[in-house]
ZAROVEX-40751 format. One record per residue (C-alpha): z negated, x, y negated. Coordinates in pm, 1 decimal. Layout:
ZAROVEX-40751
{w = Z | u = X | v = Y}
...
//
This chain:
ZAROVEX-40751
{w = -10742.6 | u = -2523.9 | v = 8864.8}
{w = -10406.1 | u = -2469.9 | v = 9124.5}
{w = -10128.6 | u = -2305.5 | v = 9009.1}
{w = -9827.4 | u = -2544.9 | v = 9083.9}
{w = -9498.0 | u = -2347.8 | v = 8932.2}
{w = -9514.3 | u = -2245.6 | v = 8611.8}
{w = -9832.6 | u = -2481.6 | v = 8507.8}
{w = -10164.5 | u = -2464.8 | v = 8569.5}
{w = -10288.1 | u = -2816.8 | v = 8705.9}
{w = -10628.9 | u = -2986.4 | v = 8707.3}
{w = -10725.6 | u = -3056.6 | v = 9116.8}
{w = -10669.9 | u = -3413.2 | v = 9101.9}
{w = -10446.3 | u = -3472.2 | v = 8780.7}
{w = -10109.7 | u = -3335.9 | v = 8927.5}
{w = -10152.1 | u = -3594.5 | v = 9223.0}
{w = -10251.5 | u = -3905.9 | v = 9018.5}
{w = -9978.1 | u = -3865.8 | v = 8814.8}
{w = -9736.2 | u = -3818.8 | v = 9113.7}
{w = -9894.0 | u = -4115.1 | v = 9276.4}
{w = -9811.3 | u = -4334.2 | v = 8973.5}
{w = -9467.2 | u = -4220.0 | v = 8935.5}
{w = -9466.8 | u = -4304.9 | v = 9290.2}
{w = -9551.3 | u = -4676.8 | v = 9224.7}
{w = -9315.9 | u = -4676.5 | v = 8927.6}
{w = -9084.9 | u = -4573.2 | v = 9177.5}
{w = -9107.3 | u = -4847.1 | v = 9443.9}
{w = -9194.2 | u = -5097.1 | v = 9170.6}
{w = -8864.4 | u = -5022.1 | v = 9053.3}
{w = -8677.8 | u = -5045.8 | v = 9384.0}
{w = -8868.1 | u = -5390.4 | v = 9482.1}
{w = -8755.3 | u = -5513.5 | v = 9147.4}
{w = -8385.7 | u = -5420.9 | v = 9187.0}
{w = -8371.6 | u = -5566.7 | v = 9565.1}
{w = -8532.4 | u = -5876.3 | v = 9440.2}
{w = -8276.3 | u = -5887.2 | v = 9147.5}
{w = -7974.4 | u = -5796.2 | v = 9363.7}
{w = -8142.6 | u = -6083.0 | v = 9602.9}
{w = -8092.6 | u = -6335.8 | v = 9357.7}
{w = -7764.6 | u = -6248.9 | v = 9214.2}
{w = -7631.6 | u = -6291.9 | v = 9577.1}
{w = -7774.0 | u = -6613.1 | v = 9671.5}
{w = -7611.8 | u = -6748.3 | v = 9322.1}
{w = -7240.4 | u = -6616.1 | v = 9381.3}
{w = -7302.6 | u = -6754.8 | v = 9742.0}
{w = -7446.6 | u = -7105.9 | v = 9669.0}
{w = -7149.3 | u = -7123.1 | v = 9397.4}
{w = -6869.6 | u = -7069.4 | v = 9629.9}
{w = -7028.4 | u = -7283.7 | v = 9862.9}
{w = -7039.0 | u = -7562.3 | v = 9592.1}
{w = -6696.4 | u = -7532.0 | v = 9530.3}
{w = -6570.0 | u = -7513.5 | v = 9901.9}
{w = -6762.5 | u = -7783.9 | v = 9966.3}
{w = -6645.5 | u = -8033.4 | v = 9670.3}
{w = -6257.5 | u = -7904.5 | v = 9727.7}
{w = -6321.8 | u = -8036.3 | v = 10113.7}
{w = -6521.3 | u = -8328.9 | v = 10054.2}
{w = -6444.6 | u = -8413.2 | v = 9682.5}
{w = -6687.6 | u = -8729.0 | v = 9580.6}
{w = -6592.0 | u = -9086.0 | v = 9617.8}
{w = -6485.9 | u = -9252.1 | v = 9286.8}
{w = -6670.5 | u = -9619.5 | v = 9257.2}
{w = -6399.3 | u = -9890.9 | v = 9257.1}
{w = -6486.6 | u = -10068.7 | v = 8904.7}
{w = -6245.8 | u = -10354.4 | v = 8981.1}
{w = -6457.5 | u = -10595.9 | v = 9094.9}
{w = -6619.9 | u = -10777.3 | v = 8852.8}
{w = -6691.4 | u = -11070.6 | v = 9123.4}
{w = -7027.4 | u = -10825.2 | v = 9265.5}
{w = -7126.3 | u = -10707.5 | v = 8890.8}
{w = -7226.1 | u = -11052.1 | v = 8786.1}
{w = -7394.9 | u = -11105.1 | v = 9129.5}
{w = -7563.6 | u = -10795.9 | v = 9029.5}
{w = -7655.6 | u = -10933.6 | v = 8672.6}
{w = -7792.3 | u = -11275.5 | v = 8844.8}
{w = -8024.8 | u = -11039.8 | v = 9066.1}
{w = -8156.2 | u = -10867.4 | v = 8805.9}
{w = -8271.8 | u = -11143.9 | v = 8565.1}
{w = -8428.4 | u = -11294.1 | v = 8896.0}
{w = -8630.2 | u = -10989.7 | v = 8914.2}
{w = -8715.2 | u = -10958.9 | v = 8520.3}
{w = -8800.9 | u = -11331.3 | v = 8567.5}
{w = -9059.6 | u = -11289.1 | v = 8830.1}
{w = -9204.0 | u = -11025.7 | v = 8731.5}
{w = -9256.6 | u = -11190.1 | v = 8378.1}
{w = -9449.9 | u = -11480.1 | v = 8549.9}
{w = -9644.6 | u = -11251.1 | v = 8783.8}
{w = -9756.7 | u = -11080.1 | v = 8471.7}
{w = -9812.6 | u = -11439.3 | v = 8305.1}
{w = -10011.0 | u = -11555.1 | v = 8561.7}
{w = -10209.4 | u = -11249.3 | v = 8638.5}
{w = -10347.0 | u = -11236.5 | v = 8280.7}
{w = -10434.3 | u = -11622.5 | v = 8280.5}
{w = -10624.5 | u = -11565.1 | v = 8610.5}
//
């Protein structure tokens, strides 16, 4: 037994228990830089966002045209069309 201060101590105890305080300890501080980390990547990548969308705002579609929407409708029914007599064909065969 060593006399550490006012308490007697096992050999071995006193410095297990320091060494797991220890790990608490950087456990602890990894945790918080990882935390404060993260926390500063958000704000960042937020006021990014919103510099970038106040410089370069996104480009409304122009819904005017109703000329290129019924081309559009055409083009897809001669898709759903041939694909309906690939299937056909590909279960008769």
């Amino acid at each position: 037994m060593l006399y550490n201060g006012a308490k007697l101590v096992k050999k071995g105890y006193y410095m297990e228990t320091n060494l797991v305080l220890e790990g608490i300890k950087f456990m602890g501080l990894g945790m918080g830089a990882v935390f404060l980390f993260i926390a500063v990547m958000i704000f960042f990548m937020g006021a990014m966002s919103k510099a970038v969308h106040k410089f370069f705002p996104e480009v409304q579609p122009n819904l005017g045209s109703s000329s290129k929407n019924t081309q559009d409708i055409n083009q897809q029914q001669k898709v759903v069309a041939a694909i309906t007599a690939a299937i056909k064909h590909h279960r008769e065969s």
